[in-house]
C-alpha positions as CSV (number, residue, x, y, z in Angstrom):
1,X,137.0,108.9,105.4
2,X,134.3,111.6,105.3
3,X,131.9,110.4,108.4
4,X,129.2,112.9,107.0
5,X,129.1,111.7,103.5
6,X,128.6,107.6,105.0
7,X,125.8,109.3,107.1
8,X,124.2,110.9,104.0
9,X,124.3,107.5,102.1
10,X,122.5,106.0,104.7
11,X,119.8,108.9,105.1
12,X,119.2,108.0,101.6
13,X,118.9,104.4,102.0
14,X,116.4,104.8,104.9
15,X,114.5,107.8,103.0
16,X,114.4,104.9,99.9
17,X,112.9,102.2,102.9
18,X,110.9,104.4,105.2
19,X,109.1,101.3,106.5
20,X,112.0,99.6,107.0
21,X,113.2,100.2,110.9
22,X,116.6,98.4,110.8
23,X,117.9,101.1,108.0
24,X,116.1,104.2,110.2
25,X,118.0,103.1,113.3
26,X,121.5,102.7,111.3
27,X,120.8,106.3,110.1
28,X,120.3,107.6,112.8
29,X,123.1,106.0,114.9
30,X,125.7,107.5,111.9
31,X,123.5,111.0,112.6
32,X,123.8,110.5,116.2
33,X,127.9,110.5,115.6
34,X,127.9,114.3,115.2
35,X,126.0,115.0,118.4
36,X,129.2,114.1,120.3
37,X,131.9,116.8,119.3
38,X,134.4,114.5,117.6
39,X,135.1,112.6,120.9
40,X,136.7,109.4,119.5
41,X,135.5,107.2,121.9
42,X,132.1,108.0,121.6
43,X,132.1,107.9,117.7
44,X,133.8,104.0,117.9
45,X,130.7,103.4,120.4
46,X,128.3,104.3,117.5
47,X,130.1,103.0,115.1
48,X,130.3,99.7,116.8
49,X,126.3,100.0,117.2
50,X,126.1,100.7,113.6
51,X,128.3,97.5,112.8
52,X,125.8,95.2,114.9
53,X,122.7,96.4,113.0
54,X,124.1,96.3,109.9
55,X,124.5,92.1,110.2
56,X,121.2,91.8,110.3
57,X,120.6,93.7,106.8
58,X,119.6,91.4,103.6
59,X,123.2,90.9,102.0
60,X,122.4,93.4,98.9
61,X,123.2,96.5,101.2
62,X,126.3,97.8,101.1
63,X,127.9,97.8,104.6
64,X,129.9,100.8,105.7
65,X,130.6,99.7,109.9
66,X,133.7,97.8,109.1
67,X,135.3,100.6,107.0
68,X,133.9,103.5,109.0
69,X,135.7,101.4,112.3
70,X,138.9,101.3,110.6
71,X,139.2,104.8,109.3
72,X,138.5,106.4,113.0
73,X,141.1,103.7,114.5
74,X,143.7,104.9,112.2
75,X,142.7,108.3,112.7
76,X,141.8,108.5,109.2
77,X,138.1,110.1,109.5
78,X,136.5,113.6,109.8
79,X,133.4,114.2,111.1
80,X,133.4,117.8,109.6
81,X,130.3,119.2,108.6
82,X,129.3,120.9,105.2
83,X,129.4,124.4,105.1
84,X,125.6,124.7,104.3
85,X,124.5,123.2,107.6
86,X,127.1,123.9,110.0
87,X,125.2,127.2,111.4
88,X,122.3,124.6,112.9
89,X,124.8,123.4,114.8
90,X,126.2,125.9,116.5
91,X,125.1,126.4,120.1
92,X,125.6,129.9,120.8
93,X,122.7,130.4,117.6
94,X,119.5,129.4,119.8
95,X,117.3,131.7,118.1
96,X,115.3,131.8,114.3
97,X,113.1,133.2,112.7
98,X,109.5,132.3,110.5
99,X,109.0,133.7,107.3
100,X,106.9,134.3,104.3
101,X,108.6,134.9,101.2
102,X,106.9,135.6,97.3
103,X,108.1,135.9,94.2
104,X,106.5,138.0,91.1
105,X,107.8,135.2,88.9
106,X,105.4,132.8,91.0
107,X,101.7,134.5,91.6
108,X,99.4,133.0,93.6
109,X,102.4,131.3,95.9
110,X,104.2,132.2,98.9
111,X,107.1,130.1,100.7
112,X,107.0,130.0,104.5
113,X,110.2,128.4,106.2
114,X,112.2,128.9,109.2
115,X,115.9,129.3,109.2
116,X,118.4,130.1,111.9
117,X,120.4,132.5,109.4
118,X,119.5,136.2,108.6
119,X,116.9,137.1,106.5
120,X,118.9,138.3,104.0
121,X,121.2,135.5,104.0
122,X,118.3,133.4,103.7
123,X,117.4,135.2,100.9
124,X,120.3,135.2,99.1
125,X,120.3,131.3,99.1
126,X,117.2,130.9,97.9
127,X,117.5,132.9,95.0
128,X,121.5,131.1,93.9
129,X,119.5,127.6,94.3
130,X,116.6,128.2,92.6
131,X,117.5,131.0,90.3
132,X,114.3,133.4,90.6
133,X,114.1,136.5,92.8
134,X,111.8,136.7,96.2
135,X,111.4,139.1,98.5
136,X,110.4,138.3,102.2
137,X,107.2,139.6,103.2
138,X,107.4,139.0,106.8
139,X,109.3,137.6,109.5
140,X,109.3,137.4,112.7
């Protein structure tokens, strides 16, 4: 079982319920699960936590605790992250950068973000996802 992807359905159930506290604490008990380097026994502690909350939810949620619990029992989980993210993760990378990017297609617009990868790697993903060129105007 893909630990991440369970997390991700419950991000989206508490982004869909932002008033609702019991799904914001379930997501991020299931986010909390990669904050502790794969360490089995800490991952059955939050899954555990997850399983508690999840009783009190109205019966038309789907419940994951039960079948996240027995896929890290049978050691039949990963907690890998997706390729995308794994770079804010890493703890050696303590250091970003702010920037202003523009695009000729978009007059009158600018984009300022922060990222933790290069500028030119930053770049480069912008322009595959959203299929226009920019150009960084400054960073720092």
């Amino acid at each position: 079982m893909d630990l991440y992807k369970t997390y991700k359905a419950l991000k989206q159930r508490a982004n869909r319920h932002p008033q609702d506290w019991l799904s914001q604490e379930i997501s991020n008990t299931a986010r909390s699960i990669f904050y502790v380097d794969g360490k089995k026994k800490d991952v059955l502690n939050r899954i555990s936590k997850i399983k508690s909350l999840k009783k009190k939810l109205p019966s038309k949620y789907k419940r994951y605790g039960a079948e996240m619990l027995c896929a890290v029992n049978k050691g039949e989980y990963s907690t890998d992250r997706p390729y995308a993210i794994r770079h804010r993760f890493d703890q050696s990378h303590k250091t970003g950068l702010i920037y202003v990017m523009t695009s000729p297609i978009r007059s009158g617009q600018s984009k300022l973000g922060a990222t933790t990868l290069s500028i030119e790697k930053r770049i480069s993903c912008y322009q595959t996802k959203y299929q226009y060129p920019v150009h960084a105007e400054n960073w720092e």
